[in-house]
PDB file of N, CA, C, O and CB in Angstrom:
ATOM      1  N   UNK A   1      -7.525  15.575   5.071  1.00  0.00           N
ATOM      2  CA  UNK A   1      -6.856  14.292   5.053  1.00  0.00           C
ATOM      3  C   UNK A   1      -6.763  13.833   3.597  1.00  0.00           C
ATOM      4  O   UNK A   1      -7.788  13.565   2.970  1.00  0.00           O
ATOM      5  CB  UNK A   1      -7.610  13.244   5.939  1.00  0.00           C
ATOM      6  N   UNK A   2      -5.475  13.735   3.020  1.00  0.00           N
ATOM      7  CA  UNK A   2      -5.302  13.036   1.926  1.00  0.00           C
ATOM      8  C   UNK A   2      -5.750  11.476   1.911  1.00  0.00           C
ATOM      9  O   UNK A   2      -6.516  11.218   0.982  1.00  0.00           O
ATOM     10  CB  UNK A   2      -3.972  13.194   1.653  1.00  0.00           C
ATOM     11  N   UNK A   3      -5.524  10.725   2.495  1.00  0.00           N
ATOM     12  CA  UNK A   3      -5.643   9.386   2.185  1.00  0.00           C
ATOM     13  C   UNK A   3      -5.475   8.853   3.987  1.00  0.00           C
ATOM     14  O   UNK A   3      -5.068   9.460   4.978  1.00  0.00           O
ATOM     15  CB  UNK A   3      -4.300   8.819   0.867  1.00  0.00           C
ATOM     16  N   UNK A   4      -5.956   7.580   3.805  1.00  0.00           N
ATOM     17  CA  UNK A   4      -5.738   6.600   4.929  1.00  0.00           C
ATOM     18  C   UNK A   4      -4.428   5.445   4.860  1.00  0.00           C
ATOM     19  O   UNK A   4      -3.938   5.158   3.768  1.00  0.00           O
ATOM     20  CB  UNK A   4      -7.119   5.801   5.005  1.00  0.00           C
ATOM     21  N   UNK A   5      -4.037   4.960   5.861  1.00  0.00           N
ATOM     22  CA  UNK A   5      -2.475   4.230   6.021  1.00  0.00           C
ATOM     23  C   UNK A   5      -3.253   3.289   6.811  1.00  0.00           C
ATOM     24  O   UNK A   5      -4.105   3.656   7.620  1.00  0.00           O
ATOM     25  CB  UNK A   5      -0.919   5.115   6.872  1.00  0.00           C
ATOM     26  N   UNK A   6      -2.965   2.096   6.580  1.00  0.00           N
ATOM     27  CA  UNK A   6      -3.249   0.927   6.637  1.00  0.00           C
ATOM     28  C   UNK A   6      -1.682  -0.100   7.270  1.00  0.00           C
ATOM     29  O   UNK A   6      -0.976  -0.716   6.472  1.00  0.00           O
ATOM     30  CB  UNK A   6      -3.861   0.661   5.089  1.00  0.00           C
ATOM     31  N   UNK A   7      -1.458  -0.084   8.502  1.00  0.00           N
ATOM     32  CA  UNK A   7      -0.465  -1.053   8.970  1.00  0.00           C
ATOM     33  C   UNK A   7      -0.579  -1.827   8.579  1.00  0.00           C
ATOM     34  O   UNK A   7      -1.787  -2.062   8.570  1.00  0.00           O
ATOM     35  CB  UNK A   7      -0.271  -1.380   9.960  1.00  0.00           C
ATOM     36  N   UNK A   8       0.193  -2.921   7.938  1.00  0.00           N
ATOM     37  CA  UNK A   8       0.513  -4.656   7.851  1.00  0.00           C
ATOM     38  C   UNK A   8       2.149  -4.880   7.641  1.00  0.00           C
ATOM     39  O   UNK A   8       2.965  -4.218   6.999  1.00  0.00           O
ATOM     40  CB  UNK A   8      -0.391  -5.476   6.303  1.00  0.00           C
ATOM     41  N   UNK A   9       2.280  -5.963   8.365  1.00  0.00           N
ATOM     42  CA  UNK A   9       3.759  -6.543   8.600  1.00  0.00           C
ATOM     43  C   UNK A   9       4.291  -6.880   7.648  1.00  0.00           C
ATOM     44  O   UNK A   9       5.512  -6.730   7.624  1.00  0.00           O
ATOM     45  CB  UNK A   9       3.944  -7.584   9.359  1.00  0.00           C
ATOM     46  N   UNK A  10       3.667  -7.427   6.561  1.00  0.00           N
ATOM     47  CA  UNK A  10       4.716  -7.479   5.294  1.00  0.00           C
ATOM     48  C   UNK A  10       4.059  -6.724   4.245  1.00  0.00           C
ATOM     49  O   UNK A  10       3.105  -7.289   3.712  1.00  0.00           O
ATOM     50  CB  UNK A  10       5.079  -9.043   4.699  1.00  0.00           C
ATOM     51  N   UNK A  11       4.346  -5.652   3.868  1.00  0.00           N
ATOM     52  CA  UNK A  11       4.022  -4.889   2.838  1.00  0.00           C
ATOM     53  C   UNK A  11       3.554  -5.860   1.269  1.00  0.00           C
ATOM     54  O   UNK A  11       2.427  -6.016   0.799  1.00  0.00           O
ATOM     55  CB  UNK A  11       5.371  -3.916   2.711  1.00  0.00           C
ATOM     56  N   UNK A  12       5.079  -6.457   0.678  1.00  0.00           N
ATOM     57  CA  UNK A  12       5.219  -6.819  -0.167  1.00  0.00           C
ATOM     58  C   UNK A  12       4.333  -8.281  -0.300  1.00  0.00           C
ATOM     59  O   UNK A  12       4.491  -8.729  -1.436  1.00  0.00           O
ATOM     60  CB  UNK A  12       6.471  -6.682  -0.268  1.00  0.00           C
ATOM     61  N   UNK A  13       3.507  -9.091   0.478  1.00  0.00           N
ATOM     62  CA  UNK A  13       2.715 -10.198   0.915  1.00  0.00           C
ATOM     63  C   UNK A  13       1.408  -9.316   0.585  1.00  0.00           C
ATOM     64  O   UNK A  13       0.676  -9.693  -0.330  1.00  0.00           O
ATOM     65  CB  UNK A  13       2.983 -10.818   2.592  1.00  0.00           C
ATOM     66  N   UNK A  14       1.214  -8.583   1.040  1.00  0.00           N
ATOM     67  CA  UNK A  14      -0.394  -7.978   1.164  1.00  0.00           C
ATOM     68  C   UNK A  14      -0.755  -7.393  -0.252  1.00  0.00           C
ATOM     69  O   UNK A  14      -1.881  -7.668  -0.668  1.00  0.00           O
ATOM     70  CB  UNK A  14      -0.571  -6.597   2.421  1.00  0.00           C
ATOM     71  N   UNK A  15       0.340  -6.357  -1.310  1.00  0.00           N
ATOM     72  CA  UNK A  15       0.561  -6.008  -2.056  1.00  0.00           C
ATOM     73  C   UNK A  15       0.458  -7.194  -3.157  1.00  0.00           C
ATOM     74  O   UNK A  15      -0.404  -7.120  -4.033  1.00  0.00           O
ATOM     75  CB  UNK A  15       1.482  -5.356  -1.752  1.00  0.00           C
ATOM     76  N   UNK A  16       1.021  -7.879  -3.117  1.00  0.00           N
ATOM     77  CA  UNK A  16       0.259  -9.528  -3.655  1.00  0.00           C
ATOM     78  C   UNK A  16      -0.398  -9.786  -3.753  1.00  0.00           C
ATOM     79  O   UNK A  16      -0.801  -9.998  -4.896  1.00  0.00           O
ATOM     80  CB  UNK A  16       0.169 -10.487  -3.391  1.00  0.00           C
ATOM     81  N   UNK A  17      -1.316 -10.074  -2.457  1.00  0.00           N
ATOM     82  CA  UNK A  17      -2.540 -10.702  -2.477  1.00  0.00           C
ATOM     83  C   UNK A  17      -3.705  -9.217  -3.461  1.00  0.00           C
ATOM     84  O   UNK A  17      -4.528  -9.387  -4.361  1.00  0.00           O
ATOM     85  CB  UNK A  17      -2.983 -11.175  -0.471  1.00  0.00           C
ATOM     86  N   UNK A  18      -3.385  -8.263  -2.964  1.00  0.00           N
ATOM     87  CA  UNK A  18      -4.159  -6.898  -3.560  1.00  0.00           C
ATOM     88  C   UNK A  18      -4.216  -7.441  -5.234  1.00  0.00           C
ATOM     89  O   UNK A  18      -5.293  -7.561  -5.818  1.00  0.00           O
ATOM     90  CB  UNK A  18      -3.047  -5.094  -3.283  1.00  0.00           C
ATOM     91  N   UNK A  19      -2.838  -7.752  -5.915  1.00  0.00           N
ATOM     92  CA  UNK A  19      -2.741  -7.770  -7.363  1.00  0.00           C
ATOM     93  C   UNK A  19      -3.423  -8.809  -7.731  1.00  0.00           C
ATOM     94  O   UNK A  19      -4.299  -8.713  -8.590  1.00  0.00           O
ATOM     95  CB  UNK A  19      -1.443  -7.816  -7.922  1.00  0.00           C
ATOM     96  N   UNK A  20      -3.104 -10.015  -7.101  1.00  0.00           N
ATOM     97  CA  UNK A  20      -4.174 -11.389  -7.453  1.00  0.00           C
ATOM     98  C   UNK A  20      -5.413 -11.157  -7.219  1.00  0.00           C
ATOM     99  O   UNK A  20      -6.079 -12.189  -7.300  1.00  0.00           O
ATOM    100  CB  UNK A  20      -3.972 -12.696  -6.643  1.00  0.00           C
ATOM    101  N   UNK A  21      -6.125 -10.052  -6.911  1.00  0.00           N
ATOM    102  CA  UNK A  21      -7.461 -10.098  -6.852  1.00  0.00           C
ATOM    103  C   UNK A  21      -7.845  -8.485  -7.695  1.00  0.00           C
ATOM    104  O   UNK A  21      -8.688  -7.658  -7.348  1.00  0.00           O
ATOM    105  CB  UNK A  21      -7.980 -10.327  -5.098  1.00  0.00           C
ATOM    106  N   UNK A  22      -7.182  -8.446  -8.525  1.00  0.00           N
ATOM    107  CA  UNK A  22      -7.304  -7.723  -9.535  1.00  0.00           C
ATOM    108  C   UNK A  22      -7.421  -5.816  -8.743  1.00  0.00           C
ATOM    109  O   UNK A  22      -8.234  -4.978  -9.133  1.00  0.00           O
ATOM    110  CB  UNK A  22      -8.765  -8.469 -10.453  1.00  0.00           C
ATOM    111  N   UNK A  23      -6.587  -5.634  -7.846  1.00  0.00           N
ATOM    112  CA  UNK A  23      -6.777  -3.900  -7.377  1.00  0.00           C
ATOM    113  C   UNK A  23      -5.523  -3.549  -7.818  1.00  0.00           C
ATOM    114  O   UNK A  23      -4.418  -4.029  -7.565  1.00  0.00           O
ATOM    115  CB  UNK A  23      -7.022  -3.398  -5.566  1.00  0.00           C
ATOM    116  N   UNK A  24      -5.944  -2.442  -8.668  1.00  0.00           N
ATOM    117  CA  UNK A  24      -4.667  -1.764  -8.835  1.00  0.00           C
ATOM    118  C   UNK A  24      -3.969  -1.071  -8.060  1.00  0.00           C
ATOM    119  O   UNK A  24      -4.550  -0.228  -7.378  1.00  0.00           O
ATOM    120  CB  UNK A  24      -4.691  -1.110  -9.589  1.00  0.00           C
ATOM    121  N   UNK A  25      -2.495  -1.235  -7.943  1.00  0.00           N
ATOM    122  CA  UNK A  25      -1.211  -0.468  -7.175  1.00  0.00           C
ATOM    123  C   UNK A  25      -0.195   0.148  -7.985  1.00  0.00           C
ATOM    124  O   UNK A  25       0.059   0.187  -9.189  1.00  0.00           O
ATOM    125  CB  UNK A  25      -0.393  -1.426  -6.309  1.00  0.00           C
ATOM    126  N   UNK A  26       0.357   0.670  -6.811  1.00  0.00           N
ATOM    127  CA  UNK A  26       1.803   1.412  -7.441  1.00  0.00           C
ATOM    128  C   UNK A  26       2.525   0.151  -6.944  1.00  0.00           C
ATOM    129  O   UNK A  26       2.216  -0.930  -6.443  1.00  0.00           O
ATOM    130  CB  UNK A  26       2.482   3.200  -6.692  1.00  0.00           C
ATOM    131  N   UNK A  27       3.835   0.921  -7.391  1.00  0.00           N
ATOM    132  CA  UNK A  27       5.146   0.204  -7.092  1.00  0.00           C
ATOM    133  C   UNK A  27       5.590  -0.085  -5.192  1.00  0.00           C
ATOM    134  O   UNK A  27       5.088   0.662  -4.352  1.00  0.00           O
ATOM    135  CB  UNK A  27       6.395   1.328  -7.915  1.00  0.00           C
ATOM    136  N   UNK A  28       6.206  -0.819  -4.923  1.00  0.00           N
ATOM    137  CA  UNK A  28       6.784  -0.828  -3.742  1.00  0.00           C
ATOM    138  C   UNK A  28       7.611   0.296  -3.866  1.00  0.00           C
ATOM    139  O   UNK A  28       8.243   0.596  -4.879  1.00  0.00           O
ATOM    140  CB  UNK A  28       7.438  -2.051  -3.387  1.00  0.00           C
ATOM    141  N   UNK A  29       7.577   1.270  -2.175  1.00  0.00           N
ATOM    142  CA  UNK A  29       8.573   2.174  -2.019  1.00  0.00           C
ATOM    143  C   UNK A  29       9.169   2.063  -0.775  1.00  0.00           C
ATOM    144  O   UNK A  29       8.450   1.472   0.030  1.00  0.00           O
ATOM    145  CB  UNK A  29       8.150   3.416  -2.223  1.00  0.00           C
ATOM    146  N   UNK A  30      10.144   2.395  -0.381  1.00  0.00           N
ATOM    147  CA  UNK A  30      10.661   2.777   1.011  1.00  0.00           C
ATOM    148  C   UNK A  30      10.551   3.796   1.434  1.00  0.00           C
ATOM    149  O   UNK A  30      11.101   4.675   0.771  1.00  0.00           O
ATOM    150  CB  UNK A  30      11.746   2.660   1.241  1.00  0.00           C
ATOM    151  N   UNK A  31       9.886   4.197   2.592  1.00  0.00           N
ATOM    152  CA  UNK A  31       9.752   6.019   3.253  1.00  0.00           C
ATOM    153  C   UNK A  31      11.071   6.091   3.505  1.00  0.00           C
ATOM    154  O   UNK A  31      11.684   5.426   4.340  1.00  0.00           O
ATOM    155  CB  UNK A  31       8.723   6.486   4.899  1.00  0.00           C
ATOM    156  N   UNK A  32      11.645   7.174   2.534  1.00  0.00           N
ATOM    157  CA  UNK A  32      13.150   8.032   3.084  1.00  0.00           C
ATOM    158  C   UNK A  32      13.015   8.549   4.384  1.00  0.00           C
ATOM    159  O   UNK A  32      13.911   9.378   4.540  1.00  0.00           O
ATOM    160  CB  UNK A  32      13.593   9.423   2.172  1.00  0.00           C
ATOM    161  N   UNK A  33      12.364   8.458   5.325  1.00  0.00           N
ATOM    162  CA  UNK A  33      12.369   9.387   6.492  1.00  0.00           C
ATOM    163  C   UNK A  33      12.640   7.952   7.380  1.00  0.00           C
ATOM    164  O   UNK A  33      13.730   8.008   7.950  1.00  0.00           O
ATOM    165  CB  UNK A  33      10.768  10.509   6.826  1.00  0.00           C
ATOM    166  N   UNK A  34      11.733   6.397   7.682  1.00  0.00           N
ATOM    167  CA  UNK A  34      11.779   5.896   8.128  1.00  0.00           C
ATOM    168  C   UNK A  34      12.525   4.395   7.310  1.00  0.00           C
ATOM    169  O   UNK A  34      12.603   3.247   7.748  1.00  0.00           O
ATOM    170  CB  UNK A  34      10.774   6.208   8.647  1.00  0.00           C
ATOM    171  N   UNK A  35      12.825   4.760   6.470  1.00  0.00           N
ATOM    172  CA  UNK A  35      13.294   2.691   6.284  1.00  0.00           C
ATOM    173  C   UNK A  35      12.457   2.233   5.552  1.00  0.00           C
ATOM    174  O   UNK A  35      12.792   1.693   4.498  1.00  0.00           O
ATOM    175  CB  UNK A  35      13.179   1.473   7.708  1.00  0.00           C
ATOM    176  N   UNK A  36      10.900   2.360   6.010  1.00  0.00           N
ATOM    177  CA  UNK A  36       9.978   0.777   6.410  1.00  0.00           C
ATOM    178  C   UNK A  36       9.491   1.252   4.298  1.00  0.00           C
ATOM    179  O   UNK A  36       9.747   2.133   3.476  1.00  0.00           O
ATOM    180  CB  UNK A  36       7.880   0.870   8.485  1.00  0.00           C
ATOM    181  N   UNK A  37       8.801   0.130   4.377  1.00  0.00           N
ATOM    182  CA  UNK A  37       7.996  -0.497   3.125  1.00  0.00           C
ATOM    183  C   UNK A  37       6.545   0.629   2.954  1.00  0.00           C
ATOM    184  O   UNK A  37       5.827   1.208   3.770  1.00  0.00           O
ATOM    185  CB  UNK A  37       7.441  -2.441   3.564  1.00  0.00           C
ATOM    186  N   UNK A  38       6.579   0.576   1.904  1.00  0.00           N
ATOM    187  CA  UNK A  38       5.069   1.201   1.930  1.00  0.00           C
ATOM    188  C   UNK A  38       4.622   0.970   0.041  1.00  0.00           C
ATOM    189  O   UNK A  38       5.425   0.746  -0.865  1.00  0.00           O
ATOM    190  CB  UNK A  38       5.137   3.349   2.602  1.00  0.00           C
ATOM    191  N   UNK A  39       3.608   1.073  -0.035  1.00  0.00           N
ATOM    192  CA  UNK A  39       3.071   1.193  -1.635  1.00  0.00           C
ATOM    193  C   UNK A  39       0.886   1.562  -0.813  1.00  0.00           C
ATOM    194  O   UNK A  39       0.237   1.496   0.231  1.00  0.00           O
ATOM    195  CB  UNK A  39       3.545  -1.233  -3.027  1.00  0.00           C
ATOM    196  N   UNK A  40       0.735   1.965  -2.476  1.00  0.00           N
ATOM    197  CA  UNK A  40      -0.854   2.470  -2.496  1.00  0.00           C
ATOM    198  C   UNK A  40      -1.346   1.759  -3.174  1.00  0.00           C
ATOM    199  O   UNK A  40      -0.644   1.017  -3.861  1.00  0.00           O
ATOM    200  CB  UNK A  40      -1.281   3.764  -2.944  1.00  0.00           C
ATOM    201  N   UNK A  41      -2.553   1.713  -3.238  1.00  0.00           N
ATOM    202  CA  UNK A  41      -3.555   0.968  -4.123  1.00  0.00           C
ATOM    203  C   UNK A  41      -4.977   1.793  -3.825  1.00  0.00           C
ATOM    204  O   UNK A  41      -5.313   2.433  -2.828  1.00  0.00           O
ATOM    205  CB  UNK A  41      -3.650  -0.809  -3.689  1.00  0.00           C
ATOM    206  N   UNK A  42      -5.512   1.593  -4.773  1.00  0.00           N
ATOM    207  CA  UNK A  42      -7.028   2.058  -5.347  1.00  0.00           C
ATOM    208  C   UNK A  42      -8.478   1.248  -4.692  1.00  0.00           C
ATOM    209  O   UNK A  42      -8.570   0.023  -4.771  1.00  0.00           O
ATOM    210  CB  UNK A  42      -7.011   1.697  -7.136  1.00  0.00           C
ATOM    211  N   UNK A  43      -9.312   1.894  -4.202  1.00  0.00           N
ATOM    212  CA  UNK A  43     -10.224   1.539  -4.015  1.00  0.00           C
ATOM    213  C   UNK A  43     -11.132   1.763  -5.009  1.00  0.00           C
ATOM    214  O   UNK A  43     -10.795   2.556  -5.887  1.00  0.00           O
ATOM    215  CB  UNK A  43     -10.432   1.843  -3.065  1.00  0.00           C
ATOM    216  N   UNK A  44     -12.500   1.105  -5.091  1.00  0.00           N
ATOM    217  CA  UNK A  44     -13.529   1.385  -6.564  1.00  0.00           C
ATOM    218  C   UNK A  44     -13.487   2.206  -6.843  1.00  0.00           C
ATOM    219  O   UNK A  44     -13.568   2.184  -8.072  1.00  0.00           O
ATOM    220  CB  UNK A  44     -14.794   1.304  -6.750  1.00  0.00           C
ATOM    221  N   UNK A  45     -13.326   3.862  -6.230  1.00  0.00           N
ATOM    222  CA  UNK A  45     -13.969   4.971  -6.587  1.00  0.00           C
ATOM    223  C   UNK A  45     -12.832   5.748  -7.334  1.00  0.00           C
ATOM    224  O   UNK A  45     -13.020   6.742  -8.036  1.00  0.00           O
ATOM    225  CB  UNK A  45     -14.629   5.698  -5.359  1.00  0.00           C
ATOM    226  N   UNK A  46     -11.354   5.019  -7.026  1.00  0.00           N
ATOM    227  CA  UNK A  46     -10.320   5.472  -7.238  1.00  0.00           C
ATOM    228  C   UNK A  46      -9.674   6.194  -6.135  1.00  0.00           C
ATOM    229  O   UNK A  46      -8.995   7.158  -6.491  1.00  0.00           O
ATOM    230  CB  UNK A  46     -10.462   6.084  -8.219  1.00  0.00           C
ATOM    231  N   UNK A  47      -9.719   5.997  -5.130  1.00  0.00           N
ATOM    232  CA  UNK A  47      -9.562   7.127  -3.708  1.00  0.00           C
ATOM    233  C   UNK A  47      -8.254   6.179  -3.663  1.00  0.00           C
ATOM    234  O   UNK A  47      -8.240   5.049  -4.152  1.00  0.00           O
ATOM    235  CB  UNK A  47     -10.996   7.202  -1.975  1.00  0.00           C
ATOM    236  N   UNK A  48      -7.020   6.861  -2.933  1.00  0.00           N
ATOM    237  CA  UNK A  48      -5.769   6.218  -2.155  1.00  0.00           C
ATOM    238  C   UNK A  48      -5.575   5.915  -1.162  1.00  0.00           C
ATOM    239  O   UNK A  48      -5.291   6.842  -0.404  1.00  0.00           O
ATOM    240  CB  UNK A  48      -4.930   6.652  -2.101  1.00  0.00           C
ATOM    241  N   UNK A  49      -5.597   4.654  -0.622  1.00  0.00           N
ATOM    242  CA  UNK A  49      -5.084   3.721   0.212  1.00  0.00           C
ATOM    243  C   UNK A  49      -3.258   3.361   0.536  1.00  0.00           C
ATOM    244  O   UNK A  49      -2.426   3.154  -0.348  1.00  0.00           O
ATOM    245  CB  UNK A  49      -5.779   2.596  -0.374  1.00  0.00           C
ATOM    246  N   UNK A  50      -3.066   3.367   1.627  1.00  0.00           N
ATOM    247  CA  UNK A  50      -1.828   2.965   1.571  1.00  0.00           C
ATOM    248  C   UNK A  50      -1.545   2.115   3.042  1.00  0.00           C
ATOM    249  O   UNK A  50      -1.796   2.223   4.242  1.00  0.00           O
ATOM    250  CB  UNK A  50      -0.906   4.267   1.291  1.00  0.00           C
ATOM    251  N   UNK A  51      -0.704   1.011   1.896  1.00  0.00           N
ATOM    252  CA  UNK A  51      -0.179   0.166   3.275  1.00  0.00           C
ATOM    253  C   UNK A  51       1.302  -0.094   3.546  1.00  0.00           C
ATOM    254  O   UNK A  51       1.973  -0.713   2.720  1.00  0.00           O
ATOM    255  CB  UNK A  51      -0.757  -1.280   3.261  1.00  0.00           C
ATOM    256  N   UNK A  52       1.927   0.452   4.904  1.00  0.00           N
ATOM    257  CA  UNK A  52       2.704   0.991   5.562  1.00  0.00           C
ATOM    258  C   UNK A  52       3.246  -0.015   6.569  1.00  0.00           C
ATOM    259  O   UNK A  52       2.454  -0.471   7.394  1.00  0.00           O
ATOM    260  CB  UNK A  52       2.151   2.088   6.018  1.00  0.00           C
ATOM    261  N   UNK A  53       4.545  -0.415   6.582  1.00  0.00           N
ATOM    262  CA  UNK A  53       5.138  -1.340   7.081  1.00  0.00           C
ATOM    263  C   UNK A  53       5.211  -1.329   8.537  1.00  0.00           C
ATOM    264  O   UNK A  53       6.110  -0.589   8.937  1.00  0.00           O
ATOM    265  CB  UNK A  53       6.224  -1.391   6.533  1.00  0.00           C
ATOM    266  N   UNK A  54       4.379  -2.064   9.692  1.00  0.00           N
ATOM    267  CA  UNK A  54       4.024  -1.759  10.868  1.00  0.00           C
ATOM    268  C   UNK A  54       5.527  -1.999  11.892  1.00  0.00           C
ATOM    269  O   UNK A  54       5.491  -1.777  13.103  1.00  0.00           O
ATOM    270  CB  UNK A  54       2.663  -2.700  11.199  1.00  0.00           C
TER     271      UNK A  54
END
């Protein structure tokens, strides 16, 4: 398993709140396969997280 996916309804809201509390992310992307929203962010250790437009 590469990484874990994390559902939430507004990508770009959660991705926010992540930056105001100082976790680093990537950019917002769209999955070419489905449409929906998605971007990653870092946990302490540096491991990838991603949250995926439910």
């Amino acid at each position: 398993m590469r990484h874990l996916a994390l559902a939430v309804p507004d990508v770009p809201a959660a991705l926010a709140e992540l930056r105001a509390r100082g976790v680093r992310t990537e950019e917002l992307r769209t999955d070419e396969h489905t449409g929906k929203q998605m971007a990653f962010f870092f946990d302490p250790d540096d491991l990838p997280l991603e949250l995926y437009e439910a």
